[in-house]
N, C-alpha and C positions, 0 to 999 in steps of 0.2 A: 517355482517362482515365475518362470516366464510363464505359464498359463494363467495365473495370476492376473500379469504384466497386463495378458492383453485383451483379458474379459474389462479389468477394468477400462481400459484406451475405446473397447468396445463400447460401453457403456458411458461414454461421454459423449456420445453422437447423440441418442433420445434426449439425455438430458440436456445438452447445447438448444438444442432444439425448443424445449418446455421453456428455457429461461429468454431463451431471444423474442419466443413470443409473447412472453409476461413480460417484458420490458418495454417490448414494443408496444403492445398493448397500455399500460400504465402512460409512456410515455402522450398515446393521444388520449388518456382519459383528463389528463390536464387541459386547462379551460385554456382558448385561442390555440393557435396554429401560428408555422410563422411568417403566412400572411399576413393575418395580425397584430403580430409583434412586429411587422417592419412597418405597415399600416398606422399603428395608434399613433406616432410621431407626426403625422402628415392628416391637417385638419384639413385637406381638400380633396382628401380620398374617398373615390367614389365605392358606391356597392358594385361595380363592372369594376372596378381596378382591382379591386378585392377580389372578386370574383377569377377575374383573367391569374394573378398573382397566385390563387388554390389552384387553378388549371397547370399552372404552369409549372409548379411543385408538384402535383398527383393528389394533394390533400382532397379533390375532388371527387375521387375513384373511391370504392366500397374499403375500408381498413381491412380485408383479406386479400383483397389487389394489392394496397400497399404493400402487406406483407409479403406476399412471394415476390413483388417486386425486389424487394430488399432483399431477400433470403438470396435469390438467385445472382445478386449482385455480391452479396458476403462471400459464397458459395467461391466464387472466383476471386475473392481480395480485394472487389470491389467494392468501397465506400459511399460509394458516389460522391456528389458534390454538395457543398456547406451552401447553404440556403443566403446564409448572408455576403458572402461575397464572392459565390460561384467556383471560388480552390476546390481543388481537390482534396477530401474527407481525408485518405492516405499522404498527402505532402504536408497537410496541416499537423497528424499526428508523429509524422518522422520529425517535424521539427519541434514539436516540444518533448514528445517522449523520452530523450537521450537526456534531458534537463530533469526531468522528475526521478527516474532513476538513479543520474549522479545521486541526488540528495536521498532518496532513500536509501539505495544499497548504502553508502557513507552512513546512515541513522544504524542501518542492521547489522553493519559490521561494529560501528561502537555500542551500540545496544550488547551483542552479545561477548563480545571480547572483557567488557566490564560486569556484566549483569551477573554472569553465570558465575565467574571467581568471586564476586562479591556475597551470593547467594551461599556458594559453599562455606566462604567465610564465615557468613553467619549462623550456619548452620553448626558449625564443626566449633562453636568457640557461642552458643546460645544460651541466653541472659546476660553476656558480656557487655560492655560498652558498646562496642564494635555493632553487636546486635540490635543494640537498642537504637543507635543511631539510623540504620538501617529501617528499621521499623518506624521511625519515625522520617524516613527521606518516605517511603514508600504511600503515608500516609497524603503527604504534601505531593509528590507527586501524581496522584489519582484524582488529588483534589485541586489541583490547577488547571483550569481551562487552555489551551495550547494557544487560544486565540490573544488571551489575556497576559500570558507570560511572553509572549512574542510582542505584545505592544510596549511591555515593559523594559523589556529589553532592547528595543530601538528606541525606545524613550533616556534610559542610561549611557547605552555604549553607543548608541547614532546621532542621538540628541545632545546631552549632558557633555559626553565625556569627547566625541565625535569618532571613537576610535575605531570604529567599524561600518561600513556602508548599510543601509538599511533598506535597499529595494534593489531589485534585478538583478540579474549577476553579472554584470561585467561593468567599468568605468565608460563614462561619454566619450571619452579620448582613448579608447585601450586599440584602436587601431595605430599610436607613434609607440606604443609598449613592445618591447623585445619579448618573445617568447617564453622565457621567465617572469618578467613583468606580467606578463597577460597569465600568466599561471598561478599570481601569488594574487593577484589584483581580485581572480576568479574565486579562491580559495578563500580570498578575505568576504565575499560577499555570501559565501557556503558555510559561514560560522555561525554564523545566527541559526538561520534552516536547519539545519544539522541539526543543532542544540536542542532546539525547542520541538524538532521530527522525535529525537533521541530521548527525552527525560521521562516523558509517562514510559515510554519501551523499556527503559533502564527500572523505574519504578516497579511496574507489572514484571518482570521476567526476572530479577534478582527475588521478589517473593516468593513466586512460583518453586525456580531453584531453591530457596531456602526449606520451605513445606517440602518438598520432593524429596530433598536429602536429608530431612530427617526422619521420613519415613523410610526410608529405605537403610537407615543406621539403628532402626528399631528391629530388621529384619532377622530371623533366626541365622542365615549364611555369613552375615557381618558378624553375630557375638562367634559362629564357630570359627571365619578368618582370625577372630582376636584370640579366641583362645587356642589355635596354633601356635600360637606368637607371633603374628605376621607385625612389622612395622605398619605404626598408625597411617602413616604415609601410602603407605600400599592398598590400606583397606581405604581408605579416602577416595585416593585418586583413580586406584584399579580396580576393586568390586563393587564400592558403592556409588561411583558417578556417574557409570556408564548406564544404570539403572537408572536413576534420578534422571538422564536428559529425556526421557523416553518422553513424556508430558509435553517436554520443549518441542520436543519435535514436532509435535503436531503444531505449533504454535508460530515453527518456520514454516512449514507448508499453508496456516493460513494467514502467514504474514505478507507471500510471494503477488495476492493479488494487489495488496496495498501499495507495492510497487508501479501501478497506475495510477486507480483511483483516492489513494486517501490522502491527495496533495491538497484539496479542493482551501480548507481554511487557510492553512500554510501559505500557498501558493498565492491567492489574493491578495492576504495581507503584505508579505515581503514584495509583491509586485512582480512575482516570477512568471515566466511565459513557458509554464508546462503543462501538462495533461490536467494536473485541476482545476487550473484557470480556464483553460483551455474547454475543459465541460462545464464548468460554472456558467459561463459567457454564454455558452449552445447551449443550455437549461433555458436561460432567461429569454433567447432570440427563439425557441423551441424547434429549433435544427434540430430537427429529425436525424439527420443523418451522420452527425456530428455526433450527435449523444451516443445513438447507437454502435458506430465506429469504436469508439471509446468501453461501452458497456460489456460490447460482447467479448473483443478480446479480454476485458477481466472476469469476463464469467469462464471461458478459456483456461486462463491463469490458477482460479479458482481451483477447476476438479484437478488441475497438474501439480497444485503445490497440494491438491488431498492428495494424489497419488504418490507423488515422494515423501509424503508424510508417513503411509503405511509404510512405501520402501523400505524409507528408513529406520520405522519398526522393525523390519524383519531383519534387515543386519544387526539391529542392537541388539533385539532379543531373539534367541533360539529359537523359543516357544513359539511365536509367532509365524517362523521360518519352516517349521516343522510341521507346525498348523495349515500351512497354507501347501505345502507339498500333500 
């Protein structure tokens, strides 16, 4: 297991590698620089302004300069500096980071704490009501846009009804708020995000679990638990589920990088100041260094939630564990 462990750890160095310079690369195959992008506002910029402004960002150097440029700065935790207003790459990402997080972990842990009982529900009690309901949440939610249900819902509960704040997370005044206040203030403005981060995850992972466990209730070891006599209960909960999450798993380890990157609609629309906004904004201004700051740590993210994906293969299932020794 630990040889395993650490061919794969090994094997994330080339590949870190391949992805930061296809990223990097993509990133200047897009049209302007962000010269450019800070240039096109100002009708009395010259071709030497522009000029002096590529200089002075490197976009003048050969795109293989840039890149060991950059590499050798990642290489040490250095970000460098945001083209538009000179911060530091790294202070900009510490402070929305911890903002994108809250609201996904919050989405992932209600994603599966509901998803997966729900999934077995419908599995264990299939063409029932119950089921059908299910099947038809699951339908609506694949087919909801997040962008669209999210406008809906500040249109209802922020608009309409007023009962919930609709953009940022904190009140204008939440500095005379006692530390409960400012906790419940924060929490009130995390309900919306949540919700709308949370309902495709709930939709997609309770079918998943549903298919999963009932294949695995087709399996030859579940009819011989039953005809031991084992209580339904047991074969449920203790032979057949443990089998069924194995799918999921993999589904947590590629959920771990979303925890950065897949705030991007979310984030704009609610008016949050985290990591998707945060790159959306460095897209458009084509901060190089910004984007990249942001991209490479999810490529990062990436092979570590593939690696605890196999992990945790190899604890659920034997075969795996045995395979690999």
């Amino acid at each position: 297991m630990a040889r395993y462990i650490t061919k794969r750890l090994l094997l994330i160095i080339p590949i870190l590698f391949g992805i930061t310079l296809l990223n990097f690369g993509i990133m200047h195959l897009a049209p302007g620089g962000p010269a450019e992008a800070q240039m096109d506002f100002s009708a009395k910029a010259s071709a030497e302004a522009r000029q002096r402004l590529r200089k002075l960002y490197g976009a003048d150097q050969p795109f293989h300069k840039q890149y060991i440029t950059w590499l050798k700065k990642f290489l040490t935790l250095d970000f460098g500096e945001a083209f538009a207003d000179g911060r530091k790459v790294k202070d900009k990402i510490l402070e929305s980071l911890p903002i994108t997080l809250k609201i996904n972990i919050l989405a992932l842990t209600l994603i599966f704490l509901i998803a997966i009982p729900i999934g077995v529900l419908s599995a264990t009690h299939q063409y029932s009501l119950i089921d059908r309901f299910v099947t038809v949440f699951v339908f609506v939610g694949f087919a909801t846009p997040s962008f669209w249900l999210a406008l809906l819902l500040i249109y209802v509960f922020g608009v309409q009804l007023g009962m919930l704040p609709i953009s940022g997370i904190q009140s204008l005044d939440v500095s005379a708020f006692t530390p409960w206040q400012r906790f419940m203030d924060q929490a009130e403005h995390f309900i919306l995000p949540v919700f709308v981060s949370a309902f495709g995850g709930l939709a997609g992972i309770s079918r998943y679990m549903r298919n999963n466990m009932l294949e695995v209730l087709r399996q030859d070891y579940i009819r011989t638990a039953r005809a031991k006599g084992l209580p339904e209960v047991m074969v449920f909960y203790k032979h057949a589920l443990r089998n069924a999450l194995m799918p999921v798993i993999t589904i947590i380890g590629f959920a771990i990088p979303g925890l950065i990157g897949g705030s991007v609609i979310l984030e704009t629309v609610f008016g949050i100041p985290g990591m998707g906004r945060l790159f959306f904004e460095a897209a458009l201004q084509r901060d190089y260094n910004v984007v990249m700051g942001i991209l490479a740590p999810g490529a990062v993210l990436t092979m570590l939630g593939n690696l605890l994906a196999d992990i945790g293969y190899a604890f659920a299932d034997p075969r795996v564990r045995l395979g690999q020794e």
